[in-house]
C-alpha positions as CSV (number, residue, x, y, z in Angstrom):
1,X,-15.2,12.6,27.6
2,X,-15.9,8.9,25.9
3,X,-16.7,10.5,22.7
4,X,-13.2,12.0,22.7
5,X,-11.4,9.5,23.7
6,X,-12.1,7.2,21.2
7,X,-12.2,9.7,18.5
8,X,-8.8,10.5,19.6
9,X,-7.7,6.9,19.3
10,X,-9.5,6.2,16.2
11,X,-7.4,9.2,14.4
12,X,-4.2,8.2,16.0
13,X,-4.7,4.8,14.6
14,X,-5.8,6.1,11.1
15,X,-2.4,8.5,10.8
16,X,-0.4,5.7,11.9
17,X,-2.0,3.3,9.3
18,X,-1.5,6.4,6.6
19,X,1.7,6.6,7.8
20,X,2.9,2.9,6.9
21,X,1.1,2.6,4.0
22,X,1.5,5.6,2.9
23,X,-2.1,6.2,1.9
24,X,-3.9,9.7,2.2
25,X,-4.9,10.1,5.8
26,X,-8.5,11.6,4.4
27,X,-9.7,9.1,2.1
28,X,-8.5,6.5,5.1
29,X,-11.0,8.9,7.5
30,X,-13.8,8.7,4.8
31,X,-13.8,4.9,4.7
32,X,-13.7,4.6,8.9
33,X,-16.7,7.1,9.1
34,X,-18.9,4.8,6.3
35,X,-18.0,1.5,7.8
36,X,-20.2,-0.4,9.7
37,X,-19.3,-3.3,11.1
38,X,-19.7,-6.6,8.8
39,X,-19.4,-4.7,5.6
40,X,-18.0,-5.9,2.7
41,X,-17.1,-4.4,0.3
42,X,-14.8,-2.1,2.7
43,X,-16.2,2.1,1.7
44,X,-14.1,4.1,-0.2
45,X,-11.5,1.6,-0.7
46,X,-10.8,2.2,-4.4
47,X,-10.1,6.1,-3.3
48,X,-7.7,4.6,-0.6
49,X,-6.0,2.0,-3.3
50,X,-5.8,5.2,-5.9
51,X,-3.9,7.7,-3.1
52,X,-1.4,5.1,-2.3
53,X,2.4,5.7,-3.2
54,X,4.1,2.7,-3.8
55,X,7.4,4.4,-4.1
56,X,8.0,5.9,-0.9
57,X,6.5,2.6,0.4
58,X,9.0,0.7,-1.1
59,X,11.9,3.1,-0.3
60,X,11.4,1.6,3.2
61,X,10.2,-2.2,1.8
62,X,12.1,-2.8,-1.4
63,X,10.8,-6.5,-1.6
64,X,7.1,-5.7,-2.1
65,X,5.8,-5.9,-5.6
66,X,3.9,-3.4,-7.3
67,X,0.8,-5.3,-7.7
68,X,0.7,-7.1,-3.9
69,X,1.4,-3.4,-2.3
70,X,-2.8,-2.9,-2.9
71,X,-4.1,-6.7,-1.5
72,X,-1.7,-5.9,1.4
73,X,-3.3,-2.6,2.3
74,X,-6.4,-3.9,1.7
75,X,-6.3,-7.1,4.0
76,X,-4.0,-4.8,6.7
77,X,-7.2,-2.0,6.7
């Protein structure tokens, strides 16, 4: 019952991430299941960088730039 709670949680909080960012939601999932705590670099964050979409991201936040939409994400994952 544990175990599914916080694998429930963990998933809500990756599609809402996904969702804001508008990242893929599987890459995002790949990088949570490798990471251990303390690690740096982040896992699979180039995949999560690459399945980005800046332009629906910045439908919604016209005054980010194309190259701090990444470092954002990055820092806010």
């Amino acid at each position: 019952m544990k175990r599914h709670f916080f694998t429930q949680e963990r998933n809500q909080l990756i599609q809402a991430f996904a969702n804001e960012w508008f990242a893929s939601e599987e890459e995002l999932q790949s990088s949570a299941m490798q990471y251990m705590i303390g690690m740096d670099p982040i896992p699979n964050m180039g995949a999560v960088i690459e399945s980005k979409n800046y332009e629906e991201y910045r439908s919604i936040h016209p005054e980010m730039k194309p190259f701090k939409y990444p470092q954002a994400m990055k820092r806010a994952w």
